[in-house]
N, C-alpha and C positions, 0 to 999 in steps of 0.2 A: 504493500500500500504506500511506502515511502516511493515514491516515483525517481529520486536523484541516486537509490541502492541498486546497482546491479542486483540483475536476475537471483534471487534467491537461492533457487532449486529445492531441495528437499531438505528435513530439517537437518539430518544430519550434516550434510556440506555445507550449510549455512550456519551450525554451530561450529564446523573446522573452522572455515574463514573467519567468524567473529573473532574466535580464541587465539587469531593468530594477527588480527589485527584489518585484515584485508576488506572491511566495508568502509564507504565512501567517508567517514567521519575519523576512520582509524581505529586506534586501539581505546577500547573500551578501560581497559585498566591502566592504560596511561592516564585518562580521561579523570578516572575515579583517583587515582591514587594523586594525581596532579593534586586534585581541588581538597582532596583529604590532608595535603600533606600544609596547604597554603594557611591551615589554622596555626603553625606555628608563625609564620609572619603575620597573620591577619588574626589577633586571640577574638576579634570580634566577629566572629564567623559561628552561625550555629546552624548543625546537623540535625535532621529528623531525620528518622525510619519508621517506613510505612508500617513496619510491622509492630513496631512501639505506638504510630496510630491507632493501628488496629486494634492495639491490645490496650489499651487507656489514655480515649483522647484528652480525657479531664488532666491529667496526668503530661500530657505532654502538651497541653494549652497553657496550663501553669509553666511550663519551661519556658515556652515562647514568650508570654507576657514577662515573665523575671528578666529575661535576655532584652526585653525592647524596654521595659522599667515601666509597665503598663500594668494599671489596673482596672479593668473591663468592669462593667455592671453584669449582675445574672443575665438580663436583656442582649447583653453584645456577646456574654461568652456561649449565649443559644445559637447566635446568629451565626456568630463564626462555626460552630460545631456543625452547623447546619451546610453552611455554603462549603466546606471541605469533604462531605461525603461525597464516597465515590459517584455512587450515583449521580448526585448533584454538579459535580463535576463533570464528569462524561458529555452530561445534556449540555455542557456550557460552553458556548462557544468561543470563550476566549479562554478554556482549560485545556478545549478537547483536540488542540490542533486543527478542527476543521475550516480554520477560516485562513491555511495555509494551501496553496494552488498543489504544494508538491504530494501531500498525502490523497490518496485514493479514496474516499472512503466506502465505492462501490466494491471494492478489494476485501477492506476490513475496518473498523474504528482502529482509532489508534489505543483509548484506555479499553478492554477485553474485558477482563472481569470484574481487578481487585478484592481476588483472593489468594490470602497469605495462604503460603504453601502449594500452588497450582502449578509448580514449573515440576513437580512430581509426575503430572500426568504428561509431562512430552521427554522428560530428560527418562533415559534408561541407567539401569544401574552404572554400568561403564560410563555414559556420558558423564555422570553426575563422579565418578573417580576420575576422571582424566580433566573434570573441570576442575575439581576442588584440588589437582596438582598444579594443576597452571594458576592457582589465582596463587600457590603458598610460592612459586614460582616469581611468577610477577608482581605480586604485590607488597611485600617484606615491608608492611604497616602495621601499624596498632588495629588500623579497619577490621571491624567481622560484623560481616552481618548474621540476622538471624533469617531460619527458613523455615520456620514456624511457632507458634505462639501456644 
């Protein structure tokens, strides 16, 4: 559905080429581990994961507001809870990519589910060893994410 990614192909060859760096944006863990590594220059930088979303937004809405030195009414902190679900996302056209020419979205949306832990149903056991080698490979950070909740 990215229209500027070469041809895909099948999931497998499309998860070699990711892993190896070879789609139009580059390497994905250079990507990650860049912007991970820039909180030691930048301390004012904060990190969310979806799956610390997922698992206690109340909980990581209080991080946000501590880091911005904000203190919301019960009224703003529904709203905000509100306009970050996924769903409510997806539908939204300045969240969901769709108001970009290069995404397809006759192909596919760009947000799918937003559910933690789903890359179980496409990764096979081997893929899922031969990724979790290449990220202790190329990532050598404090980064971990979690893969489910």
């Amino acid at each position: 559905m990215n229209c500027v990614q070469p041809e895909p192909g099948d999931w497998t060859s499309y998860l070699q080429k990711f892993q190896e760096g070879k789609l139009v944006f580059g390497s994905w863990y250079d990507h990650v581990k860049g912007w991970w590594e820039k909180k030691q220059a930048y301390p004012k930088l904060l990190y969310l994961h979806y799956e610390d979303l997922a698992e206690d937004m109340d909980r990581e809405l209080d991080r946000v507001c501590s880091f911005l030195g904000v203190c919301p009414t019960e009224e703003e902190r529904q709203q905000v809870k509100e306009g970050v679900k996924f769903d409510t996302m997806k539908n939204n056209r300045m969240a969901n990519y769709s108001t970009i020419d290069v995404m397809d979205f006759k192909i596919s949306p760009f947000m799918r589910k937003g559910k933690v832990g789903d890359w179980k149903n496409h990764f096979t056991v081997y893929q899922n060893e031969q990724f979790d080698k290449e990220y202790q490979k190329k990532m050598n950070t404090t980064l971990r994410f979690r893969t489910e909740i």
